[in-house]
KEKE-3310 file (N, C-alpha, C; in steps of 0.2 Angstrom, whole numbers, plus 5000, padded with zeros to 4 digits):
npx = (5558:5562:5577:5575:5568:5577:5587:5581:5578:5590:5596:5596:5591:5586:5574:5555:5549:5538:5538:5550:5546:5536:5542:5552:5541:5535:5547:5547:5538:5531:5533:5537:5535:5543:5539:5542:5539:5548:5554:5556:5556:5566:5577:5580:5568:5571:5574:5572:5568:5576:5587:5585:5592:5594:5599:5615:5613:5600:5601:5610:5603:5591:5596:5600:5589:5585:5591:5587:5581:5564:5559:5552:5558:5549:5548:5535:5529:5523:5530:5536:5540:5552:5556:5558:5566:5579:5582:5582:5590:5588:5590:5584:5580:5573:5555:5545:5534:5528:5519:5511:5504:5499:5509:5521:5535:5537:5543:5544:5544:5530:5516:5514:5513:5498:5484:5469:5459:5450:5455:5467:5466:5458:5472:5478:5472:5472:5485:5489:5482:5487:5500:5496:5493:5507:5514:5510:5517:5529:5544:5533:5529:5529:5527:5528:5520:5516:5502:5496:5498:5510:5511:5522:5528:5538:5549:5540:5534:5525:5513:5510:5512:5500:5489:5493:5486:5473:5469:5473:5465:5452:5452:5455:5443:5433:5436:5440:5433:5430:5445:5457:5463:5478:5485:5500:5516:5520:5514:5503:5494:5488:5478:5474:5471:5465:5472:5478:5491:5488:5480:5489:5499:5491:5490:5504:5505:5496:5504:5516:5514:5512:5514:5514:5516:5527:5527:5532:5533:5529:5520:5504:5499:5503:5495:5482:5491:5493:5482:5477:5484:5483:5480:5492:5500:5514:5514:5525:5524:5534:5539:5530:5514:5495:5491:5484:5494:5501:5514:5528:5540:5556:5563:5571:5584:5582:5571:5582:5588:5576:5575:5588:5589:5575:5580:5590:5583:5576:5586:5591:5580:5578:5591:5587:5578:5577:5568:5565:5574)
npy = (5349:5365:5375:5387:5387:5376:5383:5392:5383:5382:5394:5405:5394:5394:5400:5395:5383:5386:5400:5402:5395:5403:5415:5410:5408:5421:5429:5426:5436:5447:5461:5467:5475:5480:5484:5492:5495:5506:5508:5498:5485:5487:5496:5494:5497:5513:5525:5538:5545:5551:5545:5533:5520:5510:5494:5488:5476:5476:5487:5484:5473:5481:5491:5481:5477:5486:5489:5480:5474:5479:5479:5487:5499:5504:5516:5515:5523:5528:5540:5558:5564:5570:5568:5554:5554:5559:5548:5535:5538:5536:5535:5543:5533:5525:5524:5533:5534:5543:5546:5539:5541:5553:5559:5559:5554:5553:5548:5559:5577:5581:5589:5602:5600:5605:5610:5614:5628:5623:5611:5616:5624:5616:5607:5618:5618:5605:5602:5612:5606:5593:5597:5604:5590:5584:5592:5591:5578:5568:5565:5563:5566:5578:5576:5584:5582:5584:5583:5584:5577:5567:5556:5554:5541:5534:5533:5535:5533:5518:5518:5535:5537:5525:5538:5548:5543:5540:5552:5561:5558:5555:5572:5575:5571:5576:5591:5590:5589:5576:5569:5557:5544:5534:5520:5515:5509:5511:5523:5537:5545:5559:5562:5576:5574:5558:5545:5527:5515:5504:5510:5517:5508:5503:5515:5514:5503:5504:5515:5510:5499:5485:5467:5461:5461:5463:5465:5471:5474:5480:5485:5490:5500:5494:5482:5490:5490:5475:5469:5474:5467:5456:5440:5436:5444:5445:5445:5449:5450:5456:5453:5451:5450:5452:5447:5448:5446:5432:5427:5426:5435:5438:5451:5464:5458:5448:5453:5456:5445:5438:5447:5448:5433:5437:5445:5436:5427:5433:5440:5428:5424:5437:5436:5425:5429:5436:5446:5455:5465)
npz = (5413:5410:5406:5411:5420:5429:5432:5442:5449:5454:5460:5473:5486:5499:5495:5494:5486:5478:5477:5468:5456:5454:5451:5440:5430:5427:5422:5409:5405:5393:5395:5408:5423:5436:5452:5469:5484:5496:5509:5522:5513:5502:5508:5527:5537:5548:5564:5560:5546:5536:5534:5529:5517:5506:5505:5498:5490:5486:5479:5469:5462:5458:5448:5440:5436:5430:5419:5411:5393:5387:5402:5417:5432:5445:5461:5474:5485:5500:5504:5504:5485:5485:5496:5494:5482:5487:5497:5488:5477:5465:5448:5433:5425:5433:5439:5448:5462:5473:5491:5491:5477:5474:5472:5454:5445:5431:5414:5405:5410:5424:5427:5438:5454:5461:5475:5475:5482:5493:5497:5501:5511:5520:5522:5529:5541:5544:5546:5557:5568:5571:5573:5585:5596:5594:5600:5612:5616:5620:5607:5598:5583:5566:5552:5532:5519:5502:5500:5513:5530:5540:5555:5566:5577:5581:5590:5601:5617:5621:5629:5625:5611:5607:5614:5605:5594:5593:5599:5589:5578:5582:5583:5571:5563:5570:5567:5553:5535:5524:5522:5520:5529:5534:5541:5546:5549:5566:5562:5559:5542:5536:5524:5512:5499:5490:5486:5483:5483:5473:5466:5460:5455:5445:5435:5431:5426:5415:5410:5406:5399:5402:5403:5412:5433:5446:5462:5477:5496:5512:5520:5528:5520:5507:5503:5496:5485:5483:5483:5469:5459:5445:5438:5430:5439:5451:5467:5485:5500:5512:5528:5544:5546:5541:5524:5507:5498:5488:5492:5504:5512:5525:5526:5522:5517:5512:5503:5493:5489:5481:5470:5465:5460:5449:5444:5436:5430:5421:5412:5408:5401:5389:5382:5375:5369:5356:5349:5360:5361)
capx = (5559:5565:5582:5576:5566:5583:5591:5578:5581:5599:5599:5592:5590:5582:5566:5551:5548:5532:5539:5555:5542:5532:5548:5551:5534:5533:5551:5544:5533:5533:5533:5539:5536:5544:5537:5543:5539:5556:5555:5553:5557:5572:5578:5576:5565:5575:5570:5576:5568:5578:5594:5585:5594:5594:5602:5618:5609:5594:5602:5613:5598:5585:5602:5601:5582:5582:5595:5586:5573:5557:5558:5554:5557:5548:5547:5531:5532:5521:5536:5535:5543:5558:5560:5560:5571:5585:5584:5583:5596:5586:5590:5580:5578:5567:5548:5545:5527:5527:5513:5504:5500:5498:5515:5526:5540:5539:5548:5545:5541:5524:5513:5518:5509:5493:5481:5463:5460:5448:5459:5474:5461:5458:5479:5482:5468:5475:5493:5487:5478:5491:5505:5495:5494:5512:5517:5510:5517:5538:5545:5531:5533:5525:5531:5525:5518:5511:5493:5496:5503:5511:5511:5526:5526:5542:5552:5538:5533:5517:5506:5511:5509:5491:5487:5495:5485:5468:5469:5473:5458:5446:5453:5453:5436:5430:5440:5440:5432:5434:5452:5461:5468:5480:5489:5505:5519:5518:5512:5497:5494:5480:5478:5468:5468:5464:5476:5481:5496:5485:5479:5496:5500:5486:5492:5510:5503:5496:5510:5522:5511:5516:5510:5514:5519:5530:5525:5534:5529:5528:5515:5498:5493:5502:5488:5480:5492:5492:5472:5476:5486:5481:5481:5497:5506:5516:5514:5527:5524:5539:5538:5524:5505:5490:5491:5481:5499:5505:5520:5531:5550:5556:5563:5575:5589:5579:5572:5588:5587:5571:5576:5593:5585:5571:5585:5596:5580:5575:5592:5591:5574:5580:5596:5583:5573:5578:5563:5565:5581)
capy = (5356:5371:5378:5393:5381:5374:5390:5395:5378:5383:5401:5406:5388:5395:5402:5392:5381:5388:5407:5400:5393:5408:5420:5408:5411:5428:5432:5425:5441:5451:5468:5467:5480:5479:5490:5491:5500:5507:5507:5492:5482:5488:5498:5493:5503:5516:5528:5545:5541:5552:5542:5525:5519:5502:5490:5485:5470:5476:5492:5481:5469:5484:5493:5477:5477:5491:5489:5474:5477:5474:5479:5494:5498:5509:5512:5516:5524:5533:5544:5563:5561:5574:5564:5547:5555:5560:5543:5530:5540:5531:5537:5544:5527:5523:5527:5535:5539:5546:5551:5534:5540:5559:5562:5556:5554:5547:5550:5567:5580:5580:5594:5605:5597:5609:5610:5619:5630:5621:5607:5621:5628:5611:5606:5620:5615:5599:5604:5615:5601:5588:5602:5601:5584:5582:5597:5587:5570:5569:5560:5563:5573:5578:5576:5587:5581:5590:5584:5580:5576:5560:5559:5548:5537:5527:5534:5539:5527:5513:5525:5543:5535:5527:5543:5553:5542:5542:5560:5565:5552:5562:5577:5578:5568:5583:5597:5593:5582:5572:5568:5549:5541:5526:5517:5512:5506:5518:5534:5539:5549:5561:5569:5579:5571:5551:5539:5524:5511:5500:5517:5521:5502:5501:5520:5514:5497:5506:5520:5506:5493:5480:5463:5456:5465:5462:5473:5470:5479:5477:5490:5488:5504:5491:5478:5491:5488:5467:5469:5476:5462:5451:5433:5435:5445:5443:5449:5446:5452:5457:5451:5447:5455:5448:5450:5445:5444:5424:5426:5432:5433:5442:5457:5466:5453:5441:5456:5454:5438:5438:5452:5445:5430:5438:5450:5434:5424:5439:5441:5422:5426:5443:5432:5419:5432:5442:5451:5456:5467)
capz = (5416:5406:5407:5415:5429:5432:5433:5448:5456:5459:5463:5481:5488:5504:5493:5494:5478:5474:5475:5462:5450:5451:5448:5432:5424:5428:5420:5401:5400:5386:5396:5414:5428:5446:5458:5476:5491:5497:5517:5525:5508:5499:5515:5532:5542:5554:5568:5557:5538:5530:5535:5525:5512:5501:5506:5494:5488:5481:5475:5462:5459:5454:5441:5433:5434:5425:5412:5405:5389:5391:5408:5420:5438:5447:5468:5473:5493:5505:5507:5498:5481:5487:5500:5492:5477:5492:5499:5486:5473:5459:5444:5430:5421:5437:5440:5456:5465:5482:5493:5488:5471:5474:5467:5451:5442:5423:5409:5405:5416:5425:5430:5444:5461:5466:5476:5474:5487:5497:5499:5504:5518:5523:5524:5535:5548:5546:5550:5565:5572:5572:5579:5594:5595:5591:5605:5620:5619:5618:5602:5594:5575:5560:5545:5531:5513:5498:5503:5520:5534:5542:5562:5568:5583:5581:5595:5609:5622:5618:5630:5620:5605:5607:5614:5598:5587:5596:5597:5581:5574:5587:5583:5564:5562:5574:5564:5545:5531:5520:5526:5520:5533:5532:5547:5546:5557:5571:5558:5556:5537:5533:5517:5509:5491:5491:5482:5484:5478:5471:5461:5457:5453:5441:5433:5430:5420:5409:5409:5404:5394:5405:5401:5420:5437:5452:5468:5483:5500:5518:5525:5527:5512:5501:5503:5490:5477:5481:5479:5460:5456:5443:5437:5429:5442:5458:5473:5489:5508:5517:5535:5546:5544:5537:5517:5502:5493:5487:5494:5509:5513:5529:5527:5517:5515:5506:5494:5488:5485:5475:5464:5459:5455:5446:5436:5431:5427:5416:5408:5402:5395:5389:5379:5371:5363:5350:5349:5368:5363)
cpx = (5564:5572:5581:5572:5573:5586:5587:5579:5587:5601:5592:5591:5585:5574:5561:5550:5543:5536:5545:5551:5537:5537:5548:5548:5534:5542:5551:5538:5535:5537:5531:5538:5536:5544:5538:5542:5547:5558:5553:5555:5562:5578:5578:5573:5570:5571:5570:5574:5570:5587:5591:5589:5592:5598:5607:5617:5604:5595:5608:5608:5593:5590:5600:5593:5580:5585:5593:5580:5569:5556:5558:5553:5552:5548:5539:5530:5526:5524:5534:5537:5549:5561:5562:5564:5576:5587:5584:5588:5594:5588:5585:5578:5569:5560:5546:5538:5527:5519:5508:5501:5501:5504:5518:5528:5541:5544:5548:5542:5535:5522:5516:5512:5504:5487:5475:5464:5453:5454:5467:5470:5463:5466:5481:5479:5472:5483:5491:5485:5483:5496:5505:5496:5502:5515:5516:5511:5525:5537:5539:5532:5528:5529:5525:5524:5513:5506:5491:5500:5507:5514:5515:5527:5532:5545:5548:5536:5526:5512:5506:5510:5503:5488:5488:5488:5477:5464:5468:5467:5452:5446:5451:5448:5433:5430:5437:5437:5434:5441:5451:5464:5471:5484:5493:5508:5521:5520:5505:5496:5488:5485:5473:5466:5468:5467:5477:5487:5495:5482:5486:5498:5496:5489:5499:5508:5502:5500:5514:5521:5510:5510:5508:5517:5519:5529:5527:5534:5529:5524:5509:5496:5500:5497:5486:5483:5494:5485:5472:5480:5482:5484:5487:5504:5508:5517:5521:5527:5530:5536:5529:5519:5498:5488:5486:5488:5500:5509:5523:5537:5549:5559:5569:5582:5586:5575:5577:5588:5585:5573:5582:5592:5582:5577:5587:5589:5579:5579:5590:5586:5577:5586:5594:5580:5572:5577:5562:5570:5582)
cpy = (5360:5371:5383:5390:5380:5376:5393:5391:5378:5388:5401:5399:5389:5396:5397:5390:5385:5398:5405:5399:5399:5415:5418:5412:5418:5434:5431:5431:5445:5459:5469:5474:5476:5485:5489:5495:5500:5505:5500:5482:5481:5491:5496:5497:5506:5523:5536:5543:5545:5549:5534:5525:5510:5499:5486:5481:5472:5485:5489:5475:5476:5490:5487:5474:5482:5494:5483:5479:5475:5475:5486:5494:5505:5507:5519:5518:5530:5542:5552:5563:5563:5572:5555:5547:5554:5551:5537:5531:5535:5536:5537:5539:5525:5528:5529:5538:5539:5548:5548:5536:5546:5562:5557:5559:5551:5550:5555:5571:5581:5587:5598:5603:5604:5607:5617:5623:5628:5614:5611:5625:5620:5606:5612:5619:5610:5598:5606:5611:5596:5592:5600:5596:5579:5585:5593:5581:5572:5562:5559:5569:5572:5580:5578:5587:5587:5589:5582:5580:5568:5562:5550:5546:5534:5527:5535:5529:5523:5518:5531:5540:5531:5533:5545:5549:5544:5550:5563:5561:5557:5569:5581:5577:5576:5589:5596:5586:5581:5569:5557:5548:5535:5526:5513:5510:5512:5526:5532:5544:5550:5564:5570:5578:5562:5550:5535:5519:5506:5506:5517:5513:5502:5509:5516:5506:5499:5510:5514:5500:5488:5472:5459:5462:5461:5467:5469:5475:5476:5480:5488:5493:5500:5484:5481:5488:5479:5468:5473:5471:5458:5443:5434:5436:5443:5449:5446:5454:5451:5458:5452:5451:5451:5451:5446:5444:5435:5422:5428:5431:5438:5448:5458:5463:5449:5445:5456:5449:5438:5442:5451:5441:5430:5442:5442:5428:5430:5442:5435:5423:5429:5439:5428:5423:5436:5448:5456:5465:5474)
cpz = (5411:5408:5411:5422:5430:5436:5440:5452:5460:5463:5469:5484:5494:5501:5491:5487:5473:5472:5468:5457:5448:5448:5441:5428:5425:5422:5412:5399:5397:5389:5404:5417:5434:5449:5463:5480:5494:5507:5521:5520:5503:5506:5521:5535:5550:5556:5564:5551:5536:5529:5530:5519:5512:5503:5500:5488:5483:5476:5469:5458:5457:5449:5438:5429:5427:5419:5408:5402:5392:5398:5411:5427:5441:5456:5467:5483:5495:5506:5501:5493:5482:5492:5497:5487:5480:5495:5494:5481:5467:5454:5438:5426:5426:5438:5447:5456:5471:5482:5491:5483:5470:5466:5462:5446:5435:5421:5405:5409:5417:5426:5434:5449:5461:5469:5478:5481:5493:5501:5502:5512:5521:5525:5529:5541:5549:5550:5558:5571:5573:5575:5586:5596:5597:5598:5611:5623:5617:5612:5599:5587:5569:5553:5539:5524:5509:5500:5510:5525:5538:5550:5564:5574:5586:5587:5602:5611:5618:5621:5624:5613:5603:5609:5606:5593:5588:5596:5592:5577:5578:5583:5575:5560:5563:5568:5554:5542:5527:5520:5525:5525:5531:5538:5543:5551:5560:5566:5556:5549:5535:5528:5512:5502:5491:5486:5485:5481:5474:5465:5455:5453:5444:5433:5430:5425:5415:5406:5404:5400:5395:5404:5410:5426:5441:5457:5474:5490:5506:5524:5525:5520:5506:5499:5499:5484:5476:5478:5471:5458:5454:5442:5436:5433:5447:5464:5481:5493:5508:5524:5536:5545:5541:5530:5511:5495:5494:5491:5499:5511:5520:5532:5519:5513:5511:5502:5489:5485:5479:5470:5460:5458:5450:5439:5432:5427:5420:5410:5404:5397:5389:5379:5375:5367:5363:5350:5356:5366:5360)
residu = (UNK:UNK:UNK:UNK:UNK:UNK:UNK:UNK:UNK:UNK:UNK:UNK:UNK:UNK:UNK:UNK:UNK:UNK:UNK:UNK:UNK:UNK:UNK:UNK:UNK:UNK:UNK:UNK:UNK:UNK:UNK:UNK:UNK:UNK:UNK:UNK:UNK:UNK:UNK:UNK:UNK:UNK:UNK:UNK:UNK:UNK:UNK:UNK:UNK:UNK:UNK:UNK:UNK:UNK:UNK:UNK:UNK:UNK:UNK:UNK:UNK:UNK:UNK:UNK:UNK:UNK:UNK:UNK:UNK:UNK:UNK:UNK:UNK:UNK:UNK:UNK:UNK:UNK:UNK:UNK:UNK:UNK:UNK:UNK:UNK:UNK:UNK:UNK:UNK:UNK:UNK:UNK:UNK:UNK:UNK:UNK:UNK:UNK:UNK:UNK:UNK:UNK:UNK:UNK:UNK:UNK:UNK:UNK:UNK:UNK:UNK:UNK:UNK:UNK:UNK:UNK:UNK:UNK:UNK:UNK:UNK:UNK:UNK:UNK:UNK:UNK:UNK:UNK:UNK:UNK:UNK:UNK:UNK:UNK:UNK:UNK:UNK:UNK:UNK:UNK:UNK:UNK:UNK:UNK:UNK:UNK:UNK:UNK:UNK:UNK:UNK:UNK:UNK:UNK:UNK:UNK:UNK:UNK:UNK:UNK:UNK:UNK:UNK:UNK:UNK:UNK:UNK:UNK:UNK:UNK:UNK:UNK:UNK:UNK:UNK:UNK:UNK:UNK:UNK:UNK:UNK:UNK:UNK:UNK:UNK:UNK:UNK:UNK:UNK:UNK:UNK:UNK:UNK:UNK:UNK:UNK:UNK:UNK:UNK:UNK:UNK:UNK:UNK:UNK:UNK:UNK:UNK:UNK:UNK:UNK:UNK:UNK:UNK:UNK:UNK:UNK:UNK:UNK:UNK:UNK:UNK:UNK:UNK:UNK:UNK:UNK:UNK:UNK:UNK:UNK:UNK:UNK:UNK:UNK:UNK:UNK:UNK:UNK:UNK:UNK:UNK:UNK:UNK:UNK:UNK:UNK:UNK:UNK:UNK:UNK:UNK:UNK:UNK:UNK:UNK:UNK:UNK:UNK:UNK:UNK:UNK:UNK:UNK:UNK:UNK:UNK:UNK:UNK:UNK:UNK:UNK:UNK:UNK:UNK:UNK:UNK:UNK)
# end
C-alpha cells in the first residue's frame, strides 16, 4: 500500500473502502476537475433558494480545491447563473454553469446570453402559461431563467403540487413546442433552449484539459452529467434516488468529507510532483 492509500485509510473512517480507494487513484491525475451541483450537495436544499448557502465544510474544502495546481473547480447548477453567483460567493478562480449548461462563467468573459426571436416568442407563451398555473394553486411560484422558467412545488400541499405539475405538462405540451422539460425535486423546468450537465460536464473537460473528473450531485438532471462519466472518472450520488453514479454519501455533511479528503489526497500528490507545480 502506497503512502497516499494509507493516507485515505486514516482520514474519513466512516467512508466506504471502495469510495477511499477510488478518491486515491483519482487524486494521481495529471489535470483534475471537480464539478459539483450546488443545492442539495454543497448546500442543503431550503424552502426560499435564494437563502442556500454552502455549508462551512465544503466551502473550505472547494478554496483548497481550487488553490491546488493542476486542479479546477467548477459548480455546475440548474440555478440561473446570477442566482448561483449570489449564492455560492464563488470566486473568479471557479467555473460556473447555470441553467444546466445554457449559461457560463470561464475565464474570460463570455458572450452576452441571447435568444433568437422564435425562441423569445416561445419564453413568453411559456411564462403566460405557467403564471396561470401558478395563480390557482397557493404556494405555488415561478421562477424566471434566461431560457425558461422553473415551477416550484416545495411549499404547496402534495395535492396542489401534483396538480401544478400535471397541469403545466398538459398545458405547455398543448401551448408551445419543442420545450425541454426536466423534473426535479418538487420543480418542474421548461426551456426553450436544450442543455444538459452532462453537456456542460463534457464542455468544461475540454475547457480545462482535464485528464480525470469528479462530479458530485443529488438531482435527477445530474444523472446526465454521471452518464458522461468515463472510465477514469468519479461519480458520487448524494442521498437516496436510483443513479448510474459508483458511489453515494447522504447528504451535505459527508460532501464535506469527500472533498477534504480528496483536497488533502491531492495536495500529497500535488507535494510529490514537481512537475504538478
Amino acid at each position: 500500500m502506497s503512502s497516499l492509500d494509507s493516507r485515505a485509510g486514516q482520514d474519513g473512517p466512516w467512508l466506504p473502502a471502495a469510495l477511499r480507494d477510488a478518491l486515491a487513484d483519482l487524486a494521481r491525475t495529471e489535470r483534475l476537475l471537480v464539478a459539483l451541483d450546488f443545492d442539495g450537495t454543497l448546500a442543503p436544499v431550503v424552502d426560499d433558494p435564494a437563502k442556500a448557502r454552502a455549508l462551512p465544510g465544503n466551502r473550505a474544502a472547494v478554496r483548497r480545491l481550487s488553490e491546488l495546481p493542476a486542479t479546477r473547480v467548477a459548480l455546475v447548477s440548474g440555478r440561473a447563473l446570477d442566482s448561483l453567483e449570489e449564492v455560492s460567493g464563488a470566486g473568479d478562480e471557479t467555473l460556473l454553469v447555470g441553467s444546466h449548461g445554457v449559461e457560463l462563467r470561464l475565464d474570460s468573459p463570455d458572450d452576452v446570453f441571447t435568444l433568437d426571436e422564435d425562441e423569445q416568442a416561445r419564453l413568453g407563451l411559456l411564462g403566460d402559461v405557467l403564471d396561470q398555473v401558478a395563480d390557482n394553486l397557493d404556494e405555488v411560484w415561478v421562477e424566471a431563467k434566461p431560457a425558461g422558467f422553473a415551477l416550484h412545488t416545495r411549499m404547496a400541499t402534495d395535492k396542489d403540487s401534483r396538480v401544478a405539475h400535471l397541469v403545466a405538462l398538459s398545458e405547455t405540451r398543448a401551448e408551445i413546442n419543442d420545450l425541454t422539460v426536466r423534473r426535479g425535486k418538487d420543480v418542474l423546468e421548461f426551456s426553450v433552449r436544450s442543455t444538459t450537465k452532462g453537456e456542460a460536464v463534457e464542455h468544461l473537460r475540454r475547457y480545462t484539459h482535464s485528464t480525470a473528473v469528479f462530479y458530485a450531485g443529488d438531482d435527477v438532471t445530474d444523472e446526465d452529467a454521471f452518464e458522461a462519466l468515463g472510465p477514469a472518472d468519479l461519480g458520487v450520488k448524494i442521498g437516496p434516488g436510483t443513479t448510474v453514479a459508483d458511489h453515494r454519501v447522504a447528504g451535505p455533511d459527508e460532501v464535506a468529507e469527500v472533498l477534504t479528503l480528496l483536497a488533502d489526497l491531492r495536495s500529497a500528490w500535488a507535494e510529490r510532483t514537481p512537475a504538478s507545480n
